[in-house]
Phi, psi and omega in degrees: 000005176290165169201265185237170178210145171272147168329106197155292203323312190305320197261332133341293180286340173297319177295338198178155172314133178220156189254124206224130172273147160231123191271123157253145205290183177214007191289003190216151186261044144204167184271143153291160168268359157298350145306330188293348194288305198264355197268336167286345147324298177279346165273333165277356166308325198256331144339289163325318195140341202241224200218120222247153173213122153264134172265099179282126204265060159323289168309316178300295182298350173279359208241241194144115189285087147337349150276126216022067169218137177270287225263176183256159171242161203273115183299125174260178172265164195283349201285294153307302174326289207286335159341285163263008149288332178300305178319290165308346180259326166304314181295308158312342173319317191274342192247323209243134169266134195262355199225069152248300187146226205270010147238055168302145186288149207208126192241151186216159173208135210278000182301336181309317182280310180261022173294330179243005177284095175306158187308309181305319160341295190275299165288022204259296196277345183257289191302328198278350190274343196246176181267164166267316171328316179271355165246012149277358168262021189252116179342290198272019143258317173319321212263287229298306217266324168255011147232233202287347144010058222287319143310354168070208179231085225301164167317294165322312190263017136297289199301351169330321185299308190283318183291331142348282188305323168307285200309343209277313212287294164003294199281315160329256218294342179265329197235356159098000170328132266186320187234138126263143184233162185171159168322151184285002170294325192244013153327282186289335159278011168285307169284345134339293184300307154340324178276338175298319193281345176304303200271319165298326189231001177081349198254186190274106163229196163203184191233154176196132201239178182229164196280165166287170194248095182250138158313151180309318202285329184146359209253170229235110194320109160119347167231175202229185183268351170272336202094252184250170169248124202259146174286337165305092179335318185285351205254316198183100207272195235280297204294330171283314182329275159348310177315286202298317173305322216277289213270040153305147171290141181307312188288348195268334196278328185286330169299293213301305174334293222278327182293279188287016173231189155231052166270144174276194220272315174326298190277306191306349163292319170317280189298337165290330163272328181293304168353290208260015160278335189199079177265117205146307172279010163061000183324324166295332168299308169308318182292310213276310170302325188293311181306278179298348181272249230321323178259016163263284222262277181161164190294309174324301182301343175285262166358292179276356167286310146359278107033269169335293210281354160300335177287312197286312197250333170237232195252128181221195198219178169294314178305328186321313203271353161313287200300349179277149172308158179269010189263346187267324175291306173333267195331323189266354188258319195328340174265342197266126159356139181239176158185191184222132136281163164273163180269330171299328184310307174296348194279308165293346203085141216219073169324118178345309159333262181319312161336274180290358170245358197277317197270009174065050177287276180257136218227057128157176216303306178338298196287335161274330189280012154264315151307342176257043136257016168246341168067042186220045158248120164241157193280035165108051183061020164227162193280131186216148192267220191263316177294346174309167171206116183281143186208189199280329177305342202251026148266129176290154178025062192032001176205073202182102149240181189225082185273170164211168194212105152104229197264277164005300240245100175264148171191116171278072171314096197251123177232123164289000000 
C-alpha cells in the first residue's frame, strides 16, 4: 500500500506515537469504496500504535481539489456539508476505534479553522510564503493548465494547494500532527503542506502516499456501469455491494484481498493456493466480500446478501424469496426482462397460459403449453403445471411475481 514517503517518515513512526491525517472529500453523505483505500490507511495506522485524525474538508468542498479532475465541482452550502460529515463520521465508526486513549481516533473538519480566516488574512499571513513558481510546478496544475481543457483553471482550484497545505500547517501547530498520508494524487498537496511548516515556523513534517488503485483491464477501481459504489445501505445496499467484491476479477482480488482485508500473508497464501486448485469456486472473492460486507454493513447484512444471491445462481425455494427484502429482490433482478399485470386479474384467478404470455414472457400460448409440458417453468421458484391458476397468493411484496423457464431464463412481473 506504499506508493512514496519523504525521507524521515519511517523513522519518525518507528520513534514515537505520532499522529497522522487523511483529508476526505465531503461532497457526498457517504463514503465510497474508492474511500475504502485511505480508511484502511488509517486503521493500520492506528493497528501500529499510532493516532489516526480524518479530516472532513468543510472549507476545501466549498472549492474544489483540480487533482485528477477536468472540471470544476459543484460548490455546496454549509448546511449540507456538516449533513455529510455527520453522515461519514459513522461510517468511520466502523472501522477506527474513537475510546482507545491516546490513539484514539479524531475527526477535524477544516471549515472550522476558516470560517473566520479573512481573504486578507490569509494572503497576507499564507499566501505570501510560497511562490506562484512553486505551485505551478505541481502536477495537478501543469496537467490543468497545458492541456486541452479550454477552461483552464479558475483562481479558486489554483489556491487549492494552499489551503490544503494550511490545514496541514494548522493541524502541526494546533494538535502536534506530525504526518499527512493520501492517494499518490495528492503528493503535491502534501508536500505543499510540508513546505508551509518549513517556511512559516521553521518546523519539521512529513508525507506519505498509497498507489491509486486501477483495475487490470485499466478502468477505474470503485465504479460500475450504476456508478459508484457507496457504503451507505441507502446508496448501494448490501446484497449489490456484497455483489461488486464477489465479481472482482482472479487478477484483480489478489491486490484487493491484500488492501482491504487484514488477513496476513499466511492466510492469503493459503486461500490463494486453495483458489487456484479451483477458481470456479471463487474462493478469494467469498473471502474477500464476506470479510468487507461485515465491517461496511453487519453479519445479518452478509447473510442475507448471500441468501439473495443464492436465488439468482444457486438452489433456493419459494420461501427463500419471500424472505428477502423488496430492495433486494429489486437489486438481484434489476437486469431481467420486465412487463406488467393488473391486480384484477390475480384477483380473479390468472391461467397460467396467460400468466406467461400476455406481460410477454413467452411469445404465444403454443410455446407455453410446450414449456410446462417439459416442466421447465416455475412460478416464483416453485415448478407449476398446465392446471396453475395465479391468484393474490402468488404475489411477492404484494406486487411483484418471477417466472422462469429453466435454470437462466428470468422474467419479473409488477402486477398493478
Amino acid at each position: 500500500m506504499l506508493q512514496d514517503s519523504m525521507p524521515g517518515t519511517e523513522e519518525q513512526l518507528a520513534k514515537e506515537l505520532t499522529k497522522g491525517y487523511i483529508g476526505f472529500d465531503p461532497t457526498a453523505d457517504s463514503l465510497g469504496v474508492g474511500n475504502l483505500v485511505q480508511v484502511m490507511t488509517l486503521l493500520h495506522f492506528q493497528q501500529a500504535g499510532h493516532a489516526p485524525i480524518a479530516l472532513i474538508g468543510g472549507a476545501t468542498g466549498m472549492i474544489g481539489d483540480p487533482s485528477g479532475k477536468s472540471q470544476e465541482r459543484n460548490l455546496l452550502d454549509e448546511e449540507l456539508l456538516l449533513h455529510n460529515q455527520a453522515c461519514q463520521k459513522k461510517q468511520l465508526e466502523r472501522f477506527l476505534d474513537f475510546n482507545c486513549g491516546s490513539q484514539s481516533a479524531t475527526i477535524v473538519n477544516n471549515y472550522d479553522w476558516f470560517k473566520n480566516f479573512g481573504f486578507l488574512d490569509f494572503i497576507r499571513d499564507v499566501g505570501k510564503r510560497l511562490t506562484v513558481n512553486y505551485m505551478m510546478a505541481k502536477d495537478s496544475v501543469k496537467n490543468r493548465i497545458s492541456g486541452d481543457d479550454r477552461e483552464g483553471m479558475s483562481f479558486t482550484e489554483f489556491t487549492y494547494q494552499l489551503i490544503q497545505g494550511y490545514d496541514f500547517y494548522f493541524l502541526w501547530k494546533n494538535h502536534g500532527v506530525m504526518l499527512q498520508m493520501g492517494g499518490s494524487d495528492q503528493w503535491g498537496n502534501i508536500t505543499t503542506g510540508t513546505e508551509l511548516i518549513r517556511r512559516m515556523d521553521g518546523g519539521t513534517a512529513f508525507a506519505l502516499t498509497t498507489p491509486l488503485i486501477k483495475k487490470a483491464d485499466g478502468t477505474k477501481f470503485g465504479k460500475t456501469e450504476g456508478g459508484n459504489i457507496w457504503l451507505d445501505p441507502k446508496r448501494t445496499s448490501p446484497y449489490k455491494f456484497y455483489q461488486f467484491w464477489l465479481n472482482a476479477s482472479d487478477s484483480d482480488v489478489e491486490n484487493y484481498i491484500r488492501i482491504f482485508t487484514l488477513k496476513n500473508q499466511e492466510e492469503i497464501d493459503a486461500l490463494e493456493a486453495e483458489h487456484r486448485l479451483d477458481p470456479g469456486r471463487r474462493i478469494l472473492q467469498k473471502s474477500l466480500a464476506e470479510d468487507i460486507t461485515v465491517r461496511v454493513h453487519s453479519a445479518d447484512d452478509l447473510r442475507a446478501a448471500q441468501a439473495a444471491s443464492e436465488i439468482l445462481f444457486g438452489k433456493s425455494t419459494e420461501e427463500d424469496l419471500k424472505n428477502i427484502s423488496e430492495v433486494d429482490f429489486l437489486d438481484i433482478f434489476e437486469g431481467v426482462p420486465k412487463g406488467v399485470l393488473s391486480k384484477s386479474e390475480f384477483e380473479a384467478g390468472l391461467p397460467i397460459i396467460e400468466a406467461l404470455v400476455k406481460p410477454g414472457f413467452l411469445p404465444s400460448n403454443g410455446e407455453a403449453r410446450r414449456a410446462l409440458q417439459e416442466n421447465s417453468i416455475s412460478i416464483n421458484k416453485a415448478k407449476v403445471t398446465l392446471d396453475t391458476t395465479l391468484n393474490v397468493e402468488h404475489l411477492l411484496k404484494g406486487k411483484y411475481v418471477l417466472l422462469q423457464r429453466g435454470k437462466k431464463n428470468y422474467f419479473v412481473v409488477t402486477v398493478e
